[in-house]
Structures are given as structure tokens and as C-alpha cells.
N, C-alpha and C positions, 0 to 999 in steps of 0.2 A: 584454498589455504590462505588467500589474502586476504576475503572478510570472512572468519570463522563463522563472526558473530551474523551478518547475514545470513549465512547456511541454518543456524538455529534458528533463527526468525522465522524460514520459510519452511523447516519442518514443525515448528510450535503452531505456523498460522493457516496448515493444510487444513485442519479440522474445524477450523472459524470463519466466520460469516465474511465474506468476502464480498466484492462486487468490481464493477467494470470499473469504478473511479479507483478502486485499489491499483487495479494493475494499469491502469492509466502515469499514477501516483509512481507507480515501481518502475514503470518506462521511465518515465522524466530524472527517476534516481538512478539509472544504468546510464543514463545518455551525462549527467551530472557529475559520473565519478568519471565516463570513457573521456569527457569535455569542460574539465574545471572551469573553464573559462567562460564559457558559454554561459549566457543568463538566461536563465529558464523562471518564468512565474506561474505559479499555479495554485494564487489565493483563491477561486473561485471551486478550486475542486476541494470535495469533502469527501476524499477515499485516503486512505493511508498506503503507505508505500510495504508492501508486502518483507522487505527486507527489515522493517522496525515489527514489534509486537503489536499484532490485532489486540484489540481488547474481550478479552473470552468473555465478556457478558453484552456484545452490542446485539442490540433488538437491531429489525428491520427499520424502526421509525430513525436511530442511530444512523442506520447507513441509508437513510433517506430512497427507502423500497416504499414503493407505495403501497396500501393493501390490496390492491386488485393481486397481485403480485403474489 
């Protein structure tokens, strides 16, 4: 009940293309909200945080899946 809008996020983004940097992403924004303080960086990761909207059209090349994959 205190981020609605996360709880929608994460039933809109069950059904989209997901990956390990996503929930990589989603840890460092749970540890973000339990630890405002704490500096956390994570320019080099290219997953999005499961509590914002996946984007319903990402290819595999998007979430950087390689094709063996």
C-alpha cells in the first residue's frame, strides 16, 4: 500500500522480457528506498528496475541476450 504504483509495475512487467540485469536493477532500488542515504551506482548495468515499466516491445538485442541464447 505504500508504492501502489510499484505493485502495478511488477504485475504489467510479469509478461515482458525480463533479464538478470532487471532484477539486478530492482535489488539496488529496494536497497535505495530501505537506505536513502546510501550511494549506490549502477551506470554500467543495462536492465531496468522491475518496479518502473519494462518496455513491451524490447527484442533480445535490447536487453543485450545474445543469440546463442
Amino acid at each position: 500500500s505504500k508504492y501502489p504504483e510499484y505493485y502495478q509495475n511488477l504485475i504489467v512487467n510479469r509478461r515482458r522480457l525480463v533479464t538478470a540485469f532487471d532484477i539486478h536493477n530492482t535489488l539496488i532500488n529496494i536497497l535505495k528506498i530501505s537506505a536513502p542515504n546510501v550511494n549506490i551506482s549502477n551506470k554500467d548495468n543495462a536492465g531496468y528496475s522491475l518496479f518502473g515499466a519494462v518496455p513491451p516491445q524490447r527484442t533480445c538485442e535490447d536487453a543485450l541476450i545474445e543469440p546463442h541464447w
